[in-house]
C-alpha positions as CSV (number, residue, x, y, z in Angstrom):
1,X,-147.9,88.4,-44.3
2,X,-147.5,85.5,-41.7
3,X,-143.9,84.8,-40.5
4,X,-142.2,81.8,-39.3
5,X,-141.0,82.5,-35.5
6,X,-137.5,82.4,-36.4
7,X,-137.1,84.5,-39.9
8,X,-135.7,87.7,-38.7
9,X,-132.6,85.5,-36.8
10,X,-132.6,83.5,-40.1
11,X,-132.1,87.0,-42.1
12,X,-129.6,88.3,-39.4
13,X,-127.5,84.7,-39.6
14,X,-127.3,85.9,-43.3
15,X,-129.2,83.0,-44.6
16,X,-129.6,82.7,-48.1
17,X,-133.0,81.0,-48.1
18,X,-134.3,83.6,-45.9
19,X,-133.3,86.6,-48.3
20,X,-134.9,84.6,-50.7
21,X,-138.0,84.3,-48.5
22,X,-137.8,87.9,-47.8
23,X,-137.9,89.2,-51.9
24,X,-140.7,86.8,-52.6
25,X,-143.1,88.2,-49.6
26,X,-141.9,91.9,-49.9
27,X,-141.1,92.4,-53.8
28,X,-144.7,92.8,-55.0
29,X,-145.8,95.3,-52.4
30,X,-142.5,97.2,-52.5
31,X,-143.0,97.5,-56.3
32,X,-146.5,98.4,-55.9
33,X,-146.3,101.1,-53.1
34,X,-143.4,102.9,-55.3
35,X,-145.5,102.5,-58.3
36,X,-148.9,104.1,-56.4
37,X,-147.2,106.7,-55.7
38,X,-145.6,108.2,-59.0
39,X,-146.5,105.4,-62.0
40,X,-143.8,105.0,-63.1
41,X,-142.3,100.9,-63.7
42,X,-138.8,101.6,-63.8
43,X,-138.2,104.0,-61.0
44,X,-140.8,101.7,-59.3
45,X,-138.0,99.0,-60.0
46,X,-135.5,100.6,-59.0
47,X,-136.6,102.0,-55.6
48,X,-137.7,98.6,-54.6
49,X,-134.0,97.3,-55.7
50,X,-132.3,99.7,-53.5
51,X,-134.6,99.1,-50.5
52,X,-133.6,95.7,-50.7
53,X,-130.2,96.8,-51.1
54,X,-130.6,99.0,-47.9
55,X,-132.5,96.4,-46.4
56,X,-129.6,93.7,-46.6
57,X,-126.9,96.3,-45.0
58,X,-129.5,97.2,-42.1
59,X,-131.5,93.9,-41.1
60,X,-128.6,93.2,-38.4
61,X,-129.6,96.9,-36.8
62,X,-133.6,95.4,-36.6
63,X,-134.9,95.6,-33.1
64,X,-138.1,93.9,-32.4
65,X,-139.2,90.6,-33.8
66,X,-141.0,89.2,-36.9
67,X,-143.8,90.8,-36.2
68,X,-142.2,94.3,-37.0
69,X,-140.5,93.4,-39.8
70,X,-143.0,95.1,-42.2
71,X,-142.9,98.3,-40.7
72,X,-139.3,97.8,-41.0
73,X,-139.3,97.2,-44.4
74,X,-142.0,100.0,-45.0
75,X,-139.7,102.7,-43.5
76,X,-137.2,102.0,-45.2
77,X,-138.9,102.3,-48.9
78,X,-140.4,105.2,-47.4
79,X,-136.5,106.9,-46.8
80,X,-135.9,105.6,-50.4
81,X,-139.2,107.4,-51.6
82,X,-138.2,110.6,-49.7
83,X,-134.8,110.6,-51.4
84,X,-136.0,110.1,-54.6
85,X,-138.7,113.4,-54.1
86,X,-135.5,115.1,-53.5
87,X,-133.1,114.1,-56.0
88,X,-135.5,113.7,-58.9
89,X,-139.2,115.6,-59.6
90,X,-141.4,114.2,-62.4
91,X,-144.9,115.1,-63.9
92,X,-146.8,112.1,-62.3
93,X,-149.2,110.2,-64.6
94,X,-152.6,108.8,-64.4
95,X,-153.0,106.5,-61.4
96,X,-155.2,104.5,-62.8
97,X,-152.7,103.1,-65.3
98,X,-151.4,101.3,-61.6
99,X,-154.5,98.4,-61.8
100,X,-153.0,97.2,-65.7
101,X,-148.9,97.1,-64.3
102,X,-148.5,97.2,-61.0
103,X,-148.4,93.7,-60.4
104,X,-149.5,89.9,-61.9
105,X,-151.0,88.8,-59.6
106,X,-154.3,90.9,-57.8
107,X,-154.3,93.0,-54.7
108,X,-156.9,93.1,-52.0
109,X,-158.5,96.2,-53.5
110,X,-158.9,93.7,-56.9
111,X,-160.3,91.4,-55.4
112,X,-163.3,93.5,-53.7
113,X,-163.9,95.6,-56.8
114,X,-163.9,95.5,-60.4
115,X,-161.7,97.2,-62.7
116,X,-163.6,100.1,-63.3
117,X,-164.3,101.0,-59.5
118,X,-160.2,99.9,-58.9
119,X,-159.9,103.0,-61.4
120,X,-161.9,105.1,-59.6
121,X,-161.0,104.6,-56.3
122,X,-157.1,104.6,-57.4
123,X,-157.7,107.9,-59.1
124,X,-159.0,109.1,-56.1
125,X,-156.3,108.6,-53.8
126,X,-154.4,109.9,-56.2
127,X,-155.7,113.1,-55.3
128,X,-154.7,113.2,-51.8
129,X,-151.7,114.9,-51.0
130,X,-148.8,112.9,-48.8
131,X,-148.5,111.4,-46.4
132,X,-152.2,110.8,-46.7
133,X,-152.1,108.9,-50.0
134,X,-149.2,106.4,-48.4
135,X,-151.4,106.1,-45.2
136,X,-154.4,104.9,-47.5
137,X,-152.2,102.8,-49.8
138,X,-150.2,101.2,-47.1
139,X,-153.8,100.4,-45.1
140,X,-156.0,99.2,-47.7
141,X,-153.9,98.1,-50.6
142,X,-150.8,96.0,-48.7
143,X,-153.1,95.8,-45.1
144,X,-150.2,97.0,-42.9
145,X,-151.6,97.3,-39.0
146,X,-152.0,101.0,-38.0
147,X,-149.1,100.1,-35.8
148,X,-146.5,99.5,-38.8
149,X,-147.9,102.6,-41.2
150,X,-146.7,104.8,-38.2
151,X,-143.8,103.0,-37.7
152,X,-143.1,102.7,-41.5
153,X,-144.0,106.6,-42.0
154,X,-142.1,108.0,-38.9
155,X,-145.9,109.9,-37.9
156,X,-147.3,109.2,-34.7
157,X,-150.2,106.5,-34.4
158,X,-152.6,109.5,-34.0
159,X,-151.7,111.0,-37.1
160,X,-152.8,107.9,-38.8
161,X,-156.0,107.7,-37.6
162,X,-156.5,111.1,-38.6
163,X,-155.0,110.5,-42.0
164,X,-157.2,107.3,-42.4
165,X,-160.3,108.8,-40.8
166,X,-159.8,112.1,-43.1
167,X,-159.5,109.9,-46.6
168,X,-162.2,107.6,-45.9
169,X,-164.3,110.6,-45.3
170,X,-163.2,112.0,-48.8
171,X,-164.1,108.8,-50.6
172,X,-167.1,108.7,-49.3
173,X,-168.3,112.6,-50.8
174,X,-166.9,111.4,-53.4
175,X,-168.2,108.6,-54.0
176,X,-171.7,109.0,-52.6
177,X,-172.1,112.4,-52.9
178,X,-175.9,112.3,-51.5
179,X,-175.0,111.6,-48.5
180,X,-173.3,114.5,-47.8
181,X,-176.0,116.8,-49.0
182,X,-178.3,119.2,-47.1
């Protein structure tokens, strides 16, 4: 996501345009990081409403510049996604049913693999347990900068790594299993 030099002032002016600039860059990946994580469309809905509820009360607090604005955002559907744990706890279903809703138009992790292998690979991040699956998610499905998922996470930039480092590793017995054999 490429900003113009000027769009968090815009957003901090209160400019309409920019709010609207701000829900058509950040509504998709909002929706899809909520829906990753527990499958379900309208709570996925409705945590990306209220981040950019929370978001339009707080964007005047923002330090930094454009270029932080998506850990900014990130952090803040992450304190939305921790509230919700609390309030509310839900079977979670099938990841894979994330590659037919989660959004129109396709991801990163679409375009490099088919449907099938978006199934398998989304079933097996499902597996991880937090924060790991949000680290992955965040990285490889919306492309965030190790920088930002630490920022967006409240972990330290180490912690990513290890996070990162960790799944990859995972996929990998997983997915080529002969590799990891004696």
């Amino acid at each position: 996501m490429t900003l113009s030099e000027s769009f968090v002032s815009r957003l901090k002016r209160g400019e309409p345009s920019a709010y609207e600039e701000l829900l058509a860059r950040f509504e998709s990946p909002l929706y899809r990081f909520f829906y990753y994580d527990h499958r379900d469309h309208h709570i996925a809905q409705e945590q990306s409403a209220e981040t950019f509820a929370q978001l339009a009360q707080s964007i005047a607090t923002m330090a930094g510049c454009d270029a932080q604005l998506s850990a900014f955002v990130f952090s803040i559907a992450r304190r939305v996604q921790l509230r919700s744990w609390r309030t509310r706890k839900q079977a979670a279903l099938p990841l894979e049913s994330a590659a037919d809703s989660a959004q129109a138009s396709p991801c990163p992790v679409q375009q490099a693999a088919g449907r099938e292998q978006l199934s398998l690979v989304l079933a097996a991040i499902g597996a991880l347990e937090q924060p790991q699956r949000n680290v992955l998610l965040l990285r490889f499905v919306e492309g965030l900068s190790l920088a930002e998922i630490a920022t967006a996470l409240d972990i330290p930039l180490g912690t990513v790594k290890s996070h990162i480092h960790r799944g990859r590793e995972y996929l990998r017995q997983r997915f080529f299993p002969q590799e990891y054999q004696p």
